[in-house]
C-alpha positions in Angstrom: 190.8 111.1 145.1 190.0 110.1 141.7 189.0 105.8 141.1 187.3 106.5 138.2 189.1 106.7 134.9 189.0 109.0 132.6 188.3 107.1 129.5 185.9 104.0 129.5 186.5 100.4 128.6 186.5 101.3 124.9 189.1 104.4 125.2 186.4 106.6 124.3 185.9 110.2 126.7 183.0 109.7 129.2 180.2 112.2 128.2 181.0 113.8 131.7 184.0 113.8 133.8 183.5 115.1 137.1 186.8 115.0 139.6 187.2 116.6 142.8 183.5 118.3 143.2 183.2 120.4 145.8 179.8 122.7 147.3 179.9 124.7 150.1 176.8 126.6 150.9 177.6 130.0 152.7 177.1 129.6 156.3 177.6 126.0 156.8 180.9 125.0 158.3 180.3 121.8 156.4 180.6 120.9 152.3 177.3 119.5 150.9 179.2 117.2 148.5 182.8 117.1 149.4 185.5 115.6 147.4 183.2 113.7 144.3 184.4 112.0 141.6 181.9 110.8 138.8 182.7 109.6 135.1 179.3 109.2 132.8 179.5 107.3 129.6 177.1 107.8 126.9 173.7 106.4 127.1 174.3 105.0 130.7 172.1 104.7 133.4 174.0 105.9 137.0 171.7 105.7 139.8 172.6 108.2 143.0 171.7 106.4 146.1 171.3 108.2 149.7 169.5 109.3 152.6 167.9 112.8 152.5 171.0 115.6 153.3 173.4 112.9 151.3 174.2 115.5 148.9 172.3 113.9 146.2 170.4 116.9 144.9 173.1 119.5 145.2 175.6 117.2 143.0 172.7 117.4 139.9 172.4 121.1 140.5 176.1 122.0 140.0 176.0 119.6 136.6 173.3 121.4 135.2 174.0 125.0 136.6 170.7 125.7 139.0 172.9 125.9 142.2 171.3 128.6 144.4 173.4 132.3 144.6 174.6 131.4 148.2 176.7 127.9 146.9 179.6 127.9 145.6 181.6 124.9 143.7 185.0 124.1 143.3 186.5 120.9 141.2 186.0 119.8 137.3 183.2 118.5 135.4 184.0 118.5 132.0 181.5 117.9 129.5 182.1 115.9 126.6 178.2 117.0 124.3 177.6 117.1 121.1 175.3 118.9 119.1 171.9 118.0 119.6 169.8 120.1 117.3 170.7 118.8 114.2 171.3 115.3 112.2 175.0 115.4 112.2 175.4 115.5 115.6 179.0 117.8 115.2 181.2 117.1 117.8 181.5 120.3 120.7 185.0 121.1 122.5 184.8 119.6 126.2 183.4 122.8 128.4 184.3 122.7 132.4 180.2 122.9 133.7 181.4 124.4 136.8 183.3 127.6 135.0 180.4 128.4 132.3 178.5 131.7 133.0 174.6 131.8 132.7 174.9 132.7 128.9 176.6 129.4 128.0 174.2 127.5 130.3 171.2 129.0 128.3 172.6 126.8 125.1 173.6 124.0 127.2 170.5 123.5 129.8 167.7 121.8 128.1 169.7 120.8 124.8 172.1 119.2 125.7 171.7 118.5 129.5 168.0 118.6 131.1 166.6 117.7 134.2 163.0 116.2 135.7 162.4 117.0 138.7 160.4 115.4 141.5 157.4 118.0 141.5 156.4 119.0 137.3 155.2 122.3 139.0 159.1 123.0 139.0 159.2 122.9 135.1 156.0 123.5 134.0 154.2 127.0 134.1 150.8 127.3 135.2 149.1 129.6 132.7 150.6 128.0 129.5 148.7 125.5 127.5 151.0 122.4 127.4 152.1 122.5 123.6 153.4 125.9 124.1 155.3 125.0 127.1 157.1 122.2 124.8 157.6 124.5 121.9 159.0 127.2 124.5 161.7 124.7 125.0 162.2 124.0 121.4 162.6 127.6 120.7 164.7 128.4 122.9 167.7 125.9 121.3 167.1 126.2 117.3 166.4 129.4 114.6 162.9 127.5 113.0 159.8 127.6 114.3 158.5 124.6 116.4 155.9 122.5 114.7 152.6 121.2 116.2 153.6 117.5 114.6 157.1 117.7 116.6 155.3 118.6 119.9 153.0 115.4 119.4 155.2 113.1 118.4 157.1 114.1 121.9 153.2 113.8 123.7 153.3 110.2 121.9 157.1 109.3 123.2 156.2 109.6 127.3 152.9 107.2 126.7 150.0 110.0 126.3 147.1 109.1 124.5 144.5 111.8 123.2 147.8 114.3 122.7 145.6 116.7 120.7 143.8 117.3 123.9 146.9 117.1 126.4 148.3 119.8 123.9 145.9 122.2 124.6 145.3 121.7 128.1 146.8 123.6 131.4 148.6 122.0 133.9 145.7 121.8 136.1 143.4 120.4 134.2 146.1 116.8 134.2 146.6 114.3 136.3 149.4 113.8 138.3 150.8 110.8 136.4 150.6 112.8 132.7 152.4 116.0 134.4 155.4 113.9 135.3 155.1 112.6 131.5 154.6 115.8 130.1 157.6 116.7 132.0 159.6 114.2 130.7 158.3 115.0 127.1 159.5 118.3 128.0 163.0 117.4 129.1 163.7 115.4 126.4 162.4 117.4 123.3 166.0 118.8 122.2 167.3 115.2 122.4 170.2 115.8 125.4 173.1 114.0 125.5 172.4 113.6 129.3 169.2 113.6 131.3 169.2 113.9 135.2 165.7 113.0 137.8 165.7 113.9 140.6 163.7 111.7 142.5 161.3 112.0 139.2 159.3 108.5 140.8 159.3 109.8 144.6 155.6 111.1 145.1 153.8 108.3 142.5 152.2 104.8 143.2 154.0 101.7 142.7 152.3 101.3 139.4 152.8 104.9 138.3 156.6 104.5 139.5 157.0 101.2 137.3 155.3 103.1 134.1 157.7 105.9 134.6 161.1 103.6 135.0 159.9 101.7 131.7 158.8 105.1 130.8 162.6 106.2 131.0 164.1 102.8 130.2 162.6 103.7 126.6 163.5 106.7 125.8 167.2 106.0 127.1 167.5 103.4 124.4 165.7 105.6 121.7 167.4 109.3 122.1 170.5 107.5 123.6 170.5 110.2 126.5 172.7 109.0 129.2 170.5 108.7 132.2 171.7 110.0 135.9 168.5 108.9 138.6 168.8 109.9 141.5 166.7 108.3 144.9 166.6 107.4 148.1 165.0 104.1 147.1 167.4 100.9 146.6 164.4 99.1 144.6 164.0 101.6 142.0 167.5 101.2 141.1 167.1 96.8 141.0 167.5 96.1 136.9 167.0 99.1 136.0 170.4 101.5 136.5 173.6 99.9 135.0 175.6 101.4 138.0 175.0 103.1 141.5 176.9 105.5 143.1 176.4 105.7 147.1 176.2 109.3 148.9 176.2 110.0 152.5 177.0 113.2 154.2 178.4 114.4 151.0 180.3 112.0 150.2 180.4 109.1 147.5 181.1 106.1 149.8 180.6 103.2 147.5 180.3 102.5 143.9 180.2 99.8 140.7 177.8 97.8 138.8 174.2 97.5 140.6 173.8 93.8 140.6 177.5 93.9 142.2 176.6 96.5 144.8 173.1 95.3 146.1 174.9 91.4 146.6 177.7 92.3 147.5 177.7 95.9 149.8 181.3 96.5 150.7 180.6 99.4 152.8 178.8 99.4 156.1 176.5 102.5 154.9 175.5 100.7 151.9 174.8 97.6 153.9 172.6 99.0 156.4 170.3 101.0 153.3 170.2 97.4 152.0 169.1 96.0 155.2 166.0 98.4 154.9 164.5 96.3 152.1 164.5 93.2 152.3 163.6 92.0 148.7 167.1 93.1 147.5 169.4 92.5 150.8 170.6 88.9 151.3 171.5 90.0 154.6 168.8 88.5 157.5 167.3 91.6 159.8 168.4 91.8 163.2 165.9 91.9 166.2 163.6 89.0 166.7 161.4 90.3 163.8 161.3 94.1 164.2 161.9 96.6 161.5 165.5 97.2 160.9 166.4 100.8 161.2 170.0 102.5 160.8 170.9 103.7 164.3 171.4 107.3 165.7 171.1 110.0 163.1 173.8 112.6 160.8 175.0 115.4 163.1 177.1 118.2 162.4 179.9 117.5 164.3 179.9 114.6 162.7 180.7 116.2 159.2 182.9 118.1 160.4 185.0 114.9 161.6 188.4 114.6 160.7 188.0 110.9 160.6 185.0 108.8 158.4 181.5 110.7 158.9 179.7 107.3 159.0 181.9 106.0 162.3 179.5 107.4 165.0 176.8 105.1 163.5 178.7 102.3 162.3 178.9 98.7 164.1 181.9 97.5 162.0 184.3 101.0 163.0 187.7 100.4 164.0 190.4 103.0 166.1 191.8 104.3 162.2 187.9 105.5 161.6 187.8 108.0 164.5 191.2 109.7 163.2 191.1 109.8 159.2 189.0 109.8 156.5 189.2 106.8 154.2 189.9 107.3 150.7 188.5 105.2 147.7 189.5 101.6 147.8 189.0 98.8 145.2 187.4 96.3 146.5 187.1 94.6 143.1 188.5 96.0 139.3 185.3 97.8 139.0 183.9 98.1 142.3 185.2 100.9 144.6 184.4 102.1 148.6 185.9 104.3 150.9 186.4 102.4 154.1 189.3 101.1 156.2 187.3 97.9 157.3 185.2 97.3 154.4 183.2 94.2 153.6 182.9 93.6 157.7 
């Protein structure tokens, strides 16, 4: 069911469109994201919220074509990119991301869509000196040669100091902090219309985390890259995404405006993550004083429900729950969840 609309406030196209996403990995009875609507605007930041196996990953695969051989994916997610390698930015016909072949990716993924992912080690080869590894990525989108002053000024743009050095070093020889900048560097190069992480901020410190959100913060403003992050952490998201988008079992179960979401969590999911830290939820833990915790766990049989796949662990369920699945509700103009007894 679609609640998003297909042209924002302004009447302008989102940069992406994405209605009715489907991925079924072969052998599971079960869709990893079932049913997902999504509209991107450009230069917006969208956090993805969720537990791990809440489909979060699997939905930025399929938008920039890295879905493993044994998925499949049904649904829309038309792209509304421009031209990124050059000043007049030309406007491109919308493509369909989910009926490209690998060809048309290869002009698409890492000019005009790119991803950083929670490891560097995913994106960054082991045996090339950094500035080549840049330049590879450079080369691979435009007829010219790279230059060495366009590969520093990129070092320069994530934060690095010394970049004559960086440049020439392996990936080894960096710390973990510059590989998740040189990784950005990398990602951002060609100037995409849209940039994905993947939990790009899960295995630093706090203070490497908060350098990496004002890291991306920046460059968001700069390049104008619309921004999708995705995490299991409600804090990362607190001023800094302009939305959030809620995911469990596959499923987008909540979404609207951040500040909206975090004080006021219509669905019982969403209220429960919030629960878990307790600098953002305005809701008191439970339990004398111990730790809140969500109860029970996802099951199979529980995706496979014909009614809402959060009702086995939900306090607030009512007799509808156990027999259909909810569709998207508004539970204000710009705020949407799928639940028959939301806000309780």
């Amino acid at each position: 069911m679609s609640y998003g609309s297909s042209r924002g406030s302004s009447g302008a196209l989102p940069l992406l469109c994405v209605r009715g996403l489907r991925v079924q990995y072969s052998g599971s009875e079960s869709p990893a994201v079932a049913e997902a609507d999504l509209d991107i605007a450009r230069g917006e930041t969208i956090g993805v919220l969720g537990e791990s196996g809440s489909g979060k990953s699997t939905l930025a695969l399929s938008l920039i074509g890295l879905l493993p051989a044994k998925a499949t994916a049904q649904g829309t997610a038309f792209f509304h990119g421009h031209e990124t390698l050059n000043d007049a930015k030309e406007a491109r016909p919308a493509v369909n991301l989910l009926q490209i072949d690998e060809a048309q990716w290869r002009k698409i993924r890492g000019a005009r869509i790119s991803m950083i992912f929670q490891e560097p080690s995913l994106s960054l080869s082991p045996v090339m000196r950094v500035r080549d590894q840049i330049a590879e990525v450079l080369g691979a989108h435009r007829r010219d040669k790279p230059r060495r002053q366009e590969i520093e000024e990129a070092l320069k743009q994530v934060r690095l100091a010394d970049v004559d050095r960086i440049g020439s070093a392996y990936p080894h020889q960096l710390s973990g902090g510059q590989l998740h900048r040189i990784a950005i560097a990398q990602a951002i190069i060609c100037r995409p219309d849209l940039l994905i992480a993947d939990e790009a901020a899960r295995s630093l410190d706090v203070t490497v985390q908060a350098e990496v959100l004002n890291l991306l913060r920046e460059i968001n403003e700069a390049v104008g890259s619309a921004l999708l992050f995705i995490t299991h952490d409600p804090k990362l998201l607190a001023g800094f995404a302009d939305r959030v988008i809620v995911m469990y079992a596959g499923r987008v179960v909540e979404e609207g405006p951040v500040e909206r979401v975090f004080q006021q969590p219509q669905h019982p999911y969403t209220q429960a993550l919030l629960r878990l830290v307790p600098s953002i939820s305005k809701r008191p833990a439970s339990g004398g004083g111990r730790l809140p915790a969500i109860p029970s766990s996802l099951t199979d049989s529980d995706r496979l429900s014909l009614g809402c796949v959060f009702e086995p662990r939900c306090a607030a369920r009512i007799d509808v729950c156990r027999s259909d699945s909810p569709g998207m509700t508004a539970a204000a103009p710009d705020h949407h969840v799928s639940c028959f007894n939301y806000g309780n």
